[in-house]
C-alpha positions in Angstrom: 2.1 -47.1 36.8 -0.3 -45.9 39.4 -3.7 -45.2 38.4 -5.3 -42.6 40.7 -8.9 -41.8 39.6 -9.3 -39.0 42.8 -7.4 -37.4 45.1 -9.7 -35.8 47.7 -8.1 -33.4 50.5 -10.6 -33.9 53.2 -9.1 -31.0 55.2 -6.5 -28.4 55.2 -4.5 -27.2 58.6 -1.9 -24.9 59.4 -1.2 -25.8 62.9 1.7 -27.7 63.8 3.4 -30.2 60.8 0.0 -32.0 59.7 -1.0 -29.8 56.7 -3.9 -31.9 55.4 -5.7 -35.5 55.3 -6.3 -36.9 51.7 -8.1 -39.4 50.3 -7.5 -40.6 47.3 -9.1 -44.0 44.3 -7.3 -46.1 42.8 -8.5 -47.7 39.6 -12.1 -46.2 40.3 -11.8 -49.7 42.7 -9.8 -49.0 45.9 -10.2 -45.7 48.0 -7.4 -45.1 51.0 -8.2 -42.9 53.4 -6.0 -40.8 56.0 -3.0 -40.7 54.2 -1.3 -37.0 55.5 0.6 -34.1 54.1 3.5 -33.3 56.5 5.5 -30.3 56.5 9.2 -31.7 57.0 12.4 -29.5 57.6 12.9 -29.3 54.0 9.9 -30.2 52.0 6.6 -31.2 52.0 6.2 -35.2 52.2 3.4 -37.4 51.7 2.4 -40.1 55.0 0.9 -43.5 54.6 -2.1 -44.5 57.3 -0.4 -46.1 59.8 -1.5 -48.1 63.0 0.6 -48.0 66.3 1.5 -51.6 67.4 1.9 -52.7 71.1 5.5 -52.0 70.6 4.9 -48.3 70.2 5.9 -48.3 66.5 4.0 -47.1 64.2 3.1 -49.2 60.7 1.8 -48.4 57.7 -1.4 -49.9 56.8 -1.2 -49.4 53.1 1.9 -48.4 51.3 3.6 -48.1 47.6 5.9 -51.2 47.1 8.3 -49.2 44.4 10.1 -46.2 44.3 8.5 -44.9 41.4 5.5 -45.7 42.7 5.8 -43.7 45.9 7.0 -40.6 43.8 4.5 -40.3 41.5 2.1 -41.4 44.4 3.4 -38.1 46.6 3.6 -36.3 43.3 -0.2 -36.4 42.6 -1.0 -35.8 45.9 0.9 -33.1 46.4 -0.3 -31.0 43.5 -3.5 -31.7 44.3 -2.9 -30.6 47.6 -1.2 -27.0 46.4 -4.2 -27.0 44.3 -6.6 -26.9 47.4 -4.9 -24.3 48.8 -4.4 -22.3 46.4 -8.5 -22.1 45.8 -8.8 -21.8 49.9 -6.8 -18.8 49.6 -4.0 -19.4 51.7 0.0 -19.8 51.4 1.4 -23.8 51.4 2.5 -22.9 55.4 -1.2 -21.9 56.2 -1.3 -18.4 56.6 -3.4 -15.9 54.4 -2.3 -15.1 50.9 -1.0 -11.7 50.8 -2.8 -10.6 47.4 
């Protein structure tokens, strides 16, 4: 099990498919930074900091190793993420909440 002490969204977007940067502490030890929050064609997903290598391709620098680990990992995030936006006071696609 994954033991994530913080989830930070260090900033919330609603242009184009990048809808925010996270950060987020594992075990009150390890902090990852620039992991993103993508708005897909069906769902909202959850992208690993990656690096682009001479080849063009882009790796991730840090990722989960297990299923479960990735789902619970995109799980928290995610919440946390709906969370933010929810108190910023706009919809999950970035426009204004119609209250």
């Amino acid at each position: 099990m994954l033991n994530i002490t913080d989830i930070k969204i260090r900033k919330l977007m609603n242009e184009g498919r990048l809808r925010a940067v996270v950060s987020i502490t594992v075990d009150h030890s390890l902090a990852i930074h620039d992991i993103k929050v993508i708005e897909g064609q069906n769902r909202l997903f959850v992208a690993m900091p990656s690096r682009r290598e001479e080849t063009g391709i882009y790796r991730d620098v840090v990722h989960p190793i297990s299923a479960q680990g990735r789902k619970e990992l995109e799980e928290s995030i995610l919440a946390a993420y709906h969370q933010a936006v929810e108190q910023a006071g706009v919809s999950p696609d970035g426009e204004p909440s119609q209250d």
